[in-house]
C-alpha positions as CSV (number, residue, x, y, z in Angstrom):
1,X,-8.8,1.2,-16.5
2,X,-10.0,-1.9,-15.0
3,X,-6.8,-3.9,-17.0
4,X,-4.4,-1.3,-14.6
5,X,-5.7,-2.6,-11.5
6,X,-5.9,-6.1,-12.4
7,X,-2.6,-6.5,-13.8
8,X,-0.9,-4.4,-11.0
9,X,-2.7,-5.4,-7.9
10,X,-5.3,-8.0,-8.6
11,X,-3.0,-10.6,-10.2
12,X,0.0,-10.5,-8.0
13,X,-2.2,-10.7,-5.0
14,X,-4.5,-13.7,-6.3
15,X,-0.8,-15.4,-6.7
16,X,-0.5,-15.4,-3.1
17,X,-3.6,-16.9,-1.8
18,X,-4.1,-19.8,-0.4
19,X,0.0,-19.4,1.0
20,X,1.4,-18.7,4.3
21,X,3.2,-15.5,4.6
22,X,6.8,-16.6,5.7
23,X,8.4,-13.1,5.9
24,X,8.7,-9.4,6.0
25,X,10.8,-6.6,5.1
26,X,11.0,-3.0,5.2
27,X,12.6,-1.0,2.7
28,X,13.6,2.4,3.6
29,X,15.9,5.0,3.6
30,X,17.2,4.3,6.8
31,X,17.5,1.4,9.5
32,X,14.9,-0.3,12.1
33,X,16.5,2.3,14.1
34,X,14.8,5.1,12.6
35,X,11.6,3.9,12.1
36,X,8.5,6.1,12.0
37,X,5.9,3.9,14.0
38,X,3.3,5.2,16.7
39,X,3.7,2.0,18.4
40,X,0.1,1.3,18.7
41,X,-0.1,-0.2,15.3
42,X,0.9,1.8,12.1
43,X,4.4,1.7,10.9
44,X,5.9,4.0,8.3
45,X,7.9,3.6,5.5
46,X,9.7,5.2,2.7
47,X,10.2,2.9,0.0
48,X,8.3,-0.7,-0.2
49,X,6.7,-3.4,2.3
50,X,8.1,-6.8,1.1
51,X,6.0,-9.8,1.9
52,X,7.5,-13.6,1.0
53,X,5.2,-16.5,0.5
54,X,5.9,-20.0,1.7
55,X,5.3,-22.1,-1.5
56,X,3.9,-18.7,-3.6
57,X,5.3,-14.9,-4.5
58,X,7.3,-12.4,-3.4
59,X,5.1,-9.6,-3.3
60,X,6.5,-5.7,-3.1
61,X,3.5,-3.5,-2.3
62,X,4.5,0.5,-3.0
63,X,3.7,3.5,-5.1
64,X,5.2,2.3,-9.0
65,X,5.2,4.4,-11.9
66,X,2.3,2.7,-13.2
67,X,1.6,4.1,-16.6
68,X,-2.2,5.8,-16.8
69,X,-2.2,6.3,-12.9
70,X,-0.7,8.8,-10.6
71,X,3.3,8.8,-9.9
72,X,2.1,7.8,-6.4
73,X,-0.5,4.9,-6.6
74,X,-0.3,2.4,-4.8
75,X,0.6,-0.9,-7.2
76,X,2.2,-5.0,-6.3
77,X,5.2,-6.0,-7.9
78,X,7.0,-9.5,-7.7
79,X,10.0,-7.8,-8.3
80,X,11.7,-5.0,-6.2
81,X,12.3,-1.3,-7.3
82,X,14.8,-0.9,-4.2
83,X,18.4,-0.9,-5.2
84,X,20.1,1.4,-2.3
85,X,17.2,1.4,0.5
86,X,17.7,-0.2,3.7
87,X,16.3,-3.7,4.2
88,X,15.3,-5.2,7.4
89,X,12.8,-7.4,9.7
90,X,10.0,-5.4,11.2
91,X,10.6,-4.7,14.5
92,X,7.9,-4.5,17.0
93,X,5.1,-7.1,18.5
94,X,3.0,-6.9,15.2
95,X,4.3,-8.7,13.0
96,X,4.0,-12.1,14.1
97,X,0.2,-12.4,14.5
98,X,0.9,-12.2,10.8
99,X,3.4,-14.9,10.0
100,X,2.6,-18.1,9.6
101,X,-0.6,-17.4,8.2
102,X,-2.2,-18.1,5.0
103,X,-3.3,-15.1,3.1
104,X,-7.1,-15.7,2.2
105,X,-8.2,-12.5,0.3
106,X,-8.1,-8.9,-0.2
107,X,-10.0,-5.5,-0.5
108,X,-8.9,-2.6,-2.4
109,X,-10.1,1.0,-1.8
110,X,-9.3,3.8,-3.6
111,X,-11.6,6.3,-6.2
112,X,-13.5,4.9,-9.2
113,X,-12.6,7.7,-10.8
114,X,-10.5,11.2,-9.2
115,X,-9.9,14.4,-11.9
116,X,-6.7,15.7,-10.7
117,X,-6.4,19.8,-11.7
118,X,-3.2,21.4,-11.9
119,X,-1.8,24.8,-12.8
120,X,1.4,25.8,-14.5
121,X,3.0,28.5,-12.3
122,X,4.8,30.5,-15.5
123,X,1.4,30.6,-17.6
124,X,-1.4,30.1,-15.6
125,X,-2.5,27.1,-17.6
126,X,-5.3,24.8,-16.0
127,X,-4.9,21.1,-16.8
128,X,-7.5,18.3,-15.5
129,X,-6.5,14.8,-15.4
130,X,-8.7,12.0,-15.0
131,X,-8.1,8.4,-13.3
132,X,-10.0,5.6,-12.9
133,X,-9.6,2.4,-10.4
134,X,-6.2,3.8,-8.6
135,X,-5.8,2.0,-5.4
136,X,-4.6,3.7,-2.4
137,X,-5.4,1.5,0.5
138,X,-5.1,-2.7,0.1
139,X,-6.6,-4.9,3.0
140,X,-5.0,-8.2,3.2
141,X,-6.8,-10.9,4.9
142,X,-4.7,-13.6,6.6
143,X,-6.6,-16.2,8.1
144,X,-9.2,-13.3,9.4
145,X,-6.6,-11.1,10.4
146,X,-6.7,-8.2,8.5
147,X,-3.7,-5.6,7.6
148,X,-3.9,-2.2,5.8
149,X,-1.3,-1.1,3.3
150,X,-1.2,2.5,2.3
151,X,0.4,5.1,-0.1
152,X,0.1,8.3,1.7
153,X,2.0,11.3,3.0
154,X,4.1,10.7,6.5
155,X,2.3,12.6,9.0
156,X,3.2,13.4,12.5
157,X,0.2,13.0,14.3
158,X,-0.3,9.7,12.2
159,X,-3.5,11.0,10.8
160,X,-3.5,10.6,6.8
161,X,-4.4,14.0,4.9
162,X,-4.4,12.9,1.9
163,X,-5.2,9.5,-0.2
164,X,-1.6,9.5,-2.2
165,X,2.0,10.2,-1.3
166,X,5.1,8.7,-1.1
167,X,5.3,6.5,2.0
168,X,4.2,3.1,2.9
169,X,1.8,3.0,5.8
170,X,1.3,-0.1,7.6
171,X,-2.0,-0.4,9.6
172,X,-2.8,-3.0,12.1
173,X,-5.4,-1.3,13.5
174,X,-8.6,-1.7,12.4
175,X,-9.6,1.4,13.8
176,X,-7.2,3.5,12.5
177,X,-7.9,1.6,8.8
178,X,-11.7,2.4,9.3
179,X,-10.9,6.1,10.5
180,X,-9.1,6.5,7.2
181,X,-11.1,4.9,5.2
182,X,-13.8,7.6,6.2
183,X,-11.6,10.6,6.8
184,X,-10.2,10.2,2.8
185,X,-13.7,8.7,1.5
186,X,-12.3,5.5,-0.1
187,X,-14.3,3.7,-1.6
188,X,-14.1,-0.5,-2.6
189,X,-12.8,-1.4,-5.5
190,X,-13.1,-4.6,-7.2
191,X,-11.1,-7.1,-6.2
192,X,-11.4,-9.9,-9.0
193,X,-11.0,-9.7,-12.7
């Protein structure tokens, strides 16, 4: 499933290198108000993390219905899913370390391969799904500033407990990016076709 990852990460990020990033947005349920940050460097979101490219993409990192992956993987779009989320401009002192600069590469982590098992409630049928190549952590590189992008479960405590879910972390820590890189056991995956 090597084609997956290529045509819904791979590709739309290799569009974007070499430009500047010119913008972000948040897409979410709710306002800047409301938003579920630590303040020490990891953001939450519900829907999508739009990035805009001076001269290149718009790029909308969240969890797709990818066909062959989980519900939940993380995948890049050029195009928006969001049609009723809330859209706005990061708020916090973050951000523009980030802007500005040219995006220069990317890492992905995730599982070579993860067998899924699930059992029907009513029958007590066992099914086992297998998946290869999902990505559920992207590292973007700008200028050798490096960001984390997630597809986990909100938590709390900001501690991720387990590798999919339905929010959009935001990491600017690379501590926290290397805690959960261990805590999950991500692996790298590759990163050119």
């Amino acid at each position: 499933m090597l084609a997956t990852l290529q045509r819904h990460v791979i590709e739309p990020l290799q569009a974007a290198i070499g430009c500047p990033l010119s913008a972000a947005h948040y897409h979410d349920l709710t306002d800047a108000t409301a938003l579920t940050t630590d303040r020490q460097g990891t953001d939450i979101i519900g829907q999508q993390l739009e990035l805009e490219f001076c001269g290149g993409p718009t790029l909308c990192l969240s969890w797709y219905g990818v066909p062959g992956w989980q519900t939940y993987s993380l995948a890049v779009a050029r195009t928006s899913f969001c049609t009723a989320a809330e859209r706005f401009v990061p708020p916090g002192d973050c951000w523009p370390r980030y802007l500005g600069r040219v995006l220069t590469g990317f890492r992905i982590f995730g599982y070579p391969r993860a067998e899924v098992s699930r059992t029907n409630l009513g029958t007590g049928h066992q099914t086992t799904d297998v998946y290869c190549y999902e990505p559920h952590l992207l590292l973007l590189n700008f200028d050798g500033v490096w960001m984390g992008v997630a597809n986990w479960h909100a938590e709390d405590d900001f501690i991720p407990r387990q590798p999919i879910g339905d929010d959009i972390w935001v990491l600017f820590d690379a501590g926290q990016i290397s805690r959960a890189i261990a805590e999950l056991g991500l692996e790298a995956l590759p990163n050119e076709p």
